[in-house]
C-alpha positions, 0 to 999 in steps of 0.5 A: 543901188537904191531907189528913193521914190517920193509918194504923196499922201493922200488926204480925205477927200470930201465928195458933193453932187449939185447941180448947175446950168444943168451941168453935174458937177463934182465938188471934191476938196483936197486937203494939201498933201504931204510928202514921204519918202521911201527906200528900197534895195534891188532885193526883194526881201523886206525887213522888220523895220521896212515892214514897220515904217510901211505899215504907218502909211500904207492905210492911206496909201491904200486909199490913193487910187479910191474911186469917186462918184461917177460922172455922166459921159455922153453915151457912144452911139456912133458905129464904127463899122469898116473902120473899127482897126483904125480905131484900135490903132492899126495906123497908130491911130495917125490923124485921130489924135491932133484934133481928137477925133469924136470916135475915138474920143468916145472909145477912150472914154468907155475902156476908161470906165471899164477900168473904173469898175475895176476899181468900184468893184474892189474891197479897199477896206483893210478891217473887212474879211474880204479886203483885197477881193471883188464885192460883186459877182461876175454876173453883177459887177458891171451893173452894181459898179455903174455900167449897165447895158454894156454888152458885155459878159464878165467871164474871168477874175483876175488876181495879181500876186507878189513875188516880194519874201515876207518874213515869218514873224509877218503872221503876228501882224494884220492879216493886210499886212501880209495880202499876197495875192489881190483881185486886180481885175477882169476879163469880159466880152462883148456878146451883145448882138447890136453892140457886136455890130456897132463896134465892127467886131467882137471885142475882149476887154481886160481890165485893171485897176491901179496900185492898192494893197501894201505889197504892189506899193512895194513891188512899185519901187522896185524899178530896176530893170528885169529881163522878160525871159531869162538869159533874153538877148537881142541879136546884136548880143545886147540884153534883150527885152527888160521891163520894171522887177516889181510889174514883172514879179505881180505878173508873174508870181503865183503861190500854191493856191493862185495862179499867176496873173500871167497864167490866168489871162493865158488860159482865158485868152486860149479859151476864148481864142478856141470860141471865136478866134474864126470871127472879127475879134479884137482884144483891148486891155486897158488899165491905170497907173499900176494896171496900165503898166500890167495891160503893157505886159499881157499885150506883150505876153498875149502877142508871144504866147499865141502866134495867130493872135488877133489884134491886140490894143492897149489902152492905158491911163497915167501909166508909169514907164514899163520896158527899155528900148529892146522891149518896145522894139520887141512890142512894134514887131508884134504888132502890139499897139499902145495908145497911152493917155498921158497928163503932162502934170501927173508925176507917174508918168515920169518914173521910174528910171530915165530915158536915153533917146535921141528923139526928145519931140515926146518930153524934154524933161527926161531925156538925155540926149548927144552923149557919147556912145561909151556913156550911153553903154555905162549908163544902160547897164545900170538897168535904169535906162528905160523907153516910151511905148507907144503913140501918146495923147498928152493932156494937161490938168492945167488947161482945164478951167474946171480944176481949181487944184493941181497936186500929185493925187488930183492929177494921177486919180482916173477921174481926172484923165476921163474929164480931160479927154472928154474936154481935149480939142487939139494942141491949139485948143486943149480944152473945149467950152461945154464938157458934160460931167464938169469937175470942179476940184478946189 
């Protein structure tokens, strides 16, 4: 079976700072984006000629997920106190999201700009000798990425690796070409005593950012389904817990000098489980596009690995689909919690595979329902059938006022999720008047 995934190019984006009424304003103009196309079989083995056509498109591809000036947030003061579990989605965060409760909102946006650093920290350039690594410090980034007086203390990289075979003519082309292993992210706690005490716990973030070099491309579209453990079955004696080959391989894959990104947050999570695992802890692990889908992962392997972990929170922004239905079962028993911060008008959050369920309340468009039992159990062996997660807080570029254009890139860029939940009300009001850190994309 092969997969063709449409990707849209991004153009150069042109950024201006004014200022107006005393509102920052970010002036971005998009070029219109053209679409490409691209093919890919179940194996994970690529090809001269695949590698050759890759090659033409992935520098801009590269650039998708750029990050962009940083806009001003109201800075979150409001303590959280006794009700901090509620917050993090102990009650699957009922009442809070329709209309969208101010804590909660303010809590979105901070773990939204912990993912934002992610991305301010890589090394996107291609020709640079450290491309695909971190620019700043552990002791730095927060601050030098935009984010001082967090609270927080960085204390492990994290990298992600891909399981994809390179061929070995692959050492004649640009030594991007052939990034195996890239820095996607951190580990950081908060350690501030003030912080500690506003937020009603301890809390451990781990942070990802989205789709950057060719390789996680690649591993993007391989999105048949993949068992979590090997030989995995539920106990009806159907496939166990499966979720998209391409995540799985980045998470799981290791070369012989680095470790799997799995291990990694393994080992640091033990430690700090070992630190202080006697006090109120939390572990909140929040990402974008790619990243959402890999915080999914480590939420579930966190919950499988440690039995007395505490609770774990997922906080997600433009996440493609990860897991079937066994899988989000599996995530429920946990006790896993995921919030996914959706924009209805964001393609990515539509792939891959499709969805068999008999509940369409969450998204009409891609689900299948009333067929017979005998298709339904054709169609789930095909390794496409996949399953929604969590609880949903879906906006809609288009109830913005404050975004002239809505294509593919706009509506996927990181930026654009924090302005729409920092302007979301309700259903019946999806858009406040007075947003500070206006967007004005034409």
């Amino acid at each position: 079976m092969k997969l063709a995934a449409g990707f849209a190019r991004p153009s150069t984006v042109s950024i201006t700072p004014n200022n107006l009424n005393g509102h920052s304003i970010i002036t971005q103009k998009i070029n219109q984006t053209s679409r490409t196309c691209c093919t890919l079989t179940a194996t994970p083995r690529l090809g001269e000629k695949t590698l050759i056509d890759f090659n033409k498109q992935v520098k801009n591809w590269e650039r998708f997920l750029d990050p962009v000036e940083h806009y001003p947030i109201t800075p979150r003061t409001v303590k959280l106190g006794q009700r901090w579990k509620e917050y993090q989605g102990i009650r699957n965060w009922d009442g809070l999201l329709d209309p969208l409760d101010e804590r909660l909102r303010g809590e979105i946006l901070r773990y939204g700009e912990f993912v934002e650093a992610a991305y301010k920290s890589f090394d996107f350039d291609p020709s640079s000798p450290t491309y695909a690594t971190c620019r700043f410090p552990k002791s730095s980034l927060l601050d030098r990425s935009g984010l001082p007086q967090t609270g927080y203390r960085i204390t492990r990289n994290l990298r992600a690796t891909s399981g994809i075979q390179l061929p070995r003519w692959v050492d004649k082309a640009p030594s991007w070409v052939a990034t195996q292993s890239s820095w996607i992210g951190y580990v950081a706690v908060c350690q501030d005593k003030n912080e500690i005490a506003r937020l009603g716990r301890r809390d451990v973030v781990i942070a990802f950012r989205g789709t950057a070099t060719g390789l996680e491309w690649l591993e993007n579209i391989r999105a048949t389904l993949s068992p979590v453990h090997e030989n995995a079955q539920s106990s009806s004696g159907q496939p166990g817990p499966m979720v998209e080959s391409g995540f799985l391989s980045l998470y799981n894959s290791s070369t012989a000098t680095s470790p799997s990104l799995r291990d990694l947050v393994r080992d640091e999570i033990k430690r700090l489980l070992q630190s202080y695992g006697n006090e109120p802890l939390s572990i909140t692990i929040t990402g974008h596009s790619l990243g959402a889908a890999l915080a999914t992962l480590a939420a579930h392997d966190i919950k499988t690995e440690f039995k007395r972990a505490p609770l774990v929170t997922v906080i997600s922004f433009g996440g493609p689909r990860v897991g079937n239905r066994c899988f989000r079962r599996q995530l429920e028993k946990q006790g896993t919690k995921v919030l996914r911060i959706v924009n209805d008008d964001d393609l990515i959050t539509k792939v891959p595979g499709f969805v068999i369920d008999d509940d369409m309340s969450k998204n009409r468009d891609v689900h299948v329902t009333g067929l017979p039992s005998w298709i339904r159990k054709r169609v789930e062996d095909t390794q496409w059938v996949y399953a929604e997660v969590g609880r949903e807080l879906r906006l809609r570029s288009k109830d913005s006022p404050h975004l002239k254009s809505v294509n593919v890139a706009t509506c996927h860029e990181l930026k654009t999720y924090l302005h729409l939940v920092n302007g979301f009300v309700s259903s019946t009001c999806p858009f406040r008047d007075t947003v500070q850190g206006v967007l004005n994309i034409k």
